[in-house]
N, C-alpha and C positions, 0 to 999 in steps of 0.2 A: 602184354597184359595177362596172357592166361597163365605165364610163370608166376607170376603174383600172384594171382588168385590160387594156384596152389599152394604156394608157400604157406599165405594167411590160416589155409584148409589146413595144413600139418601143422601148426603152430596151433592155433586156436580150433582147430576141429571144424564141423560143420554148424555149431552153436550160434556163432556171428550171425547166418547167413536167416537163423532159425529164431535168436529175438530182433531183428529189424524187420522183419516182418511179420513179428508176434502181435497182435491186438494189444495185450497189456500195453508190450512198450509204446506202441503207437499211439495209445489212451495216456500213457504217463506224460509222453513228449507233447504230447498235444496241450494237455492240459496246464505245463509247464510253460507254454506259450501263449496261454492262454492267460496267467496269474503274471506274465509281464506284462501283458497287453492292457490288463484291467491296471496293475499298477502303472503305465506308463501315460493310459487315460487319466487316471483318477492327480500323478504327477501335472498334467498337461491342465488339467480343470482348475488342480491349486497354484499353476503359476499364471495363467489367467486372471482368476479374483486378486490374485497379489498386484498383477498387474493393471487390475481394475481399480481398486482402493487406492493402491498409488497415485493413479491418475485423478481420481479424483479427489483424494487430499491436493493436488497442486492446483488445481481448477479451484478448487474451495481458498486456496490461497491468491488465485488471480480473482478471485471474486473480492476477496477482500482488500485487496490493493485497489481493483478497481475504484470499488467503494471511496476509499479515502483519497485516492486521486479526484475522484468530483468532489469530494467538501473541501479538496486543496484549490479546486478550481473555483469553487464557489466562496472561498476566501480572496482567493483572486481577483475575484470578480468585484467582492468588496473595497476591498486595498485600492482598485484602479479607482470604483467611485470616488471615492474618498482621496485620493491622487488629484481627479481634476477637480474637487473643491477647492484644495488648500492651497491656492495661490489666494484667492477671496479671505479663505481664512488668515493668513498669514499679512497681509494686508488689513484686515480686523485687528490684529493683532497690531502689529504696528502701529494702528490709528491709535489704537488703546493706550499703549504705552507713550506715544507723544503726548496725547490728553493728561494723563496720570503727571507725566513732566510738568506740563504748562501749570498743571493745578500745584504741582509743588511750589515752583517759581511763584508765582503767584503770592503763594502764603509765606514765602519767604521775604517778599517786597514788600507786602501790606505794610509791616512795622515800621517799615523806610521813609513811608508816605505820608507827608506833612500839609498838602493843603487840600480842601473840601474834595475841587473838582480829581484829584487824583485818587482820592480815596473811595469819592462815588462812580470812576471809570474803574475801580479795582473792582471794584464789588458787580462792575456790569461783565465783567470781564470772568467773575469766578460763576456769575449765574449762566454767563453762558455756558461755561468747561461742565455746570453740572447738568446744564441742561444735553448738552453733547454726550457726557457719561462714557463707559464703557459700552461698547454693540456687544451683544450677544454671542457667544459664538452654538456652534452647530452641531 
C-alpha cells in the first residue's frame, strides 16, 4: 500500500491529502449530506400523506358501500315482510277474482230467467256476491 500512496503523491502532489482534511471540504461534504437528508425527509413526509390520503379516500369508499349495503339489507328486510304476506294476499286475490266471475255469470243468466221464484233466488244470489265484494288488499 505505501507504493500507492506514492504514486497518488507524484501524480497529484501532496494537495489530496491537504483538502480531505481541509475544513472547507469537510463543511462542503458535510453540508452536501446534509441537503440529501432534508430532501430524502421532506421525500419520506410526502409519500406518507400520499399514503395517508390514499387510505383514506378507500376507507371513505368502504364507508360508503357500507352505507348502502344496510339500506340493501333494510330493503331486504322489507321484500321478506312482504314475502310471508303474500300467500294471504294472493288468496285475496283469487277470492276476488272468483267473486267478480260468479257476479258476471250471474248477470248473464238473469235474462235466461223466466219464473218469479228464479228470479228472486237471482237477485238473493247477486246481493250476496255484493255483499262478499272484493277484500281489500294490503
Amino acid at each position: 500500500m505505501l507504493g500507492m500512496e506514492k504514486r497518488i503523491h507524484a501524480l497529484y502532489g501532496d494537495e489530496v491529502g491537504k483538502e480531505a482534511d481541509n475544513p472547507k471540504t469537510v463543511e462542503r461534504e458535510t453540508a452536501g449530506a446534509a441537503r440529501a437528508g432534508v430532501a430524502l425527509a421532506l421525500l419520506a413526509i410526502l409519500m406518507a400523506g400520499a399514503a395517508y390520503f390514499g387510505m383514506d379516500a378507500k376507507v371513505a369508499g368502504l364507508d360508503h358501500k357500507i352505507t348502502a349495503l344496510a339500506e340493501v339489507e333494510t330493503r331486504m328486510a322489507a321484500l321478506e315482510e312482504r314475502a310471508a304476506r303474500l300467500p294471504d294476499e294472493v288468496r285475496q286475490i283469487l277470492v276476488a277474482d272468483k267473486v267478480l266471475q260468479m257476479a258476471r255469470m250471474a248477470e248473464q243468466i238473469t235474462p235466461a230467467l223466466t219464473t218469479p221464484e228464479q228470479k228472486a233466488a237471482m237477485a238473493a244470489v247477486m246481493e250476496n256476491l255484493a255483499r262478499v265484494g272484493q277484500p281489500p288488499l294490503k
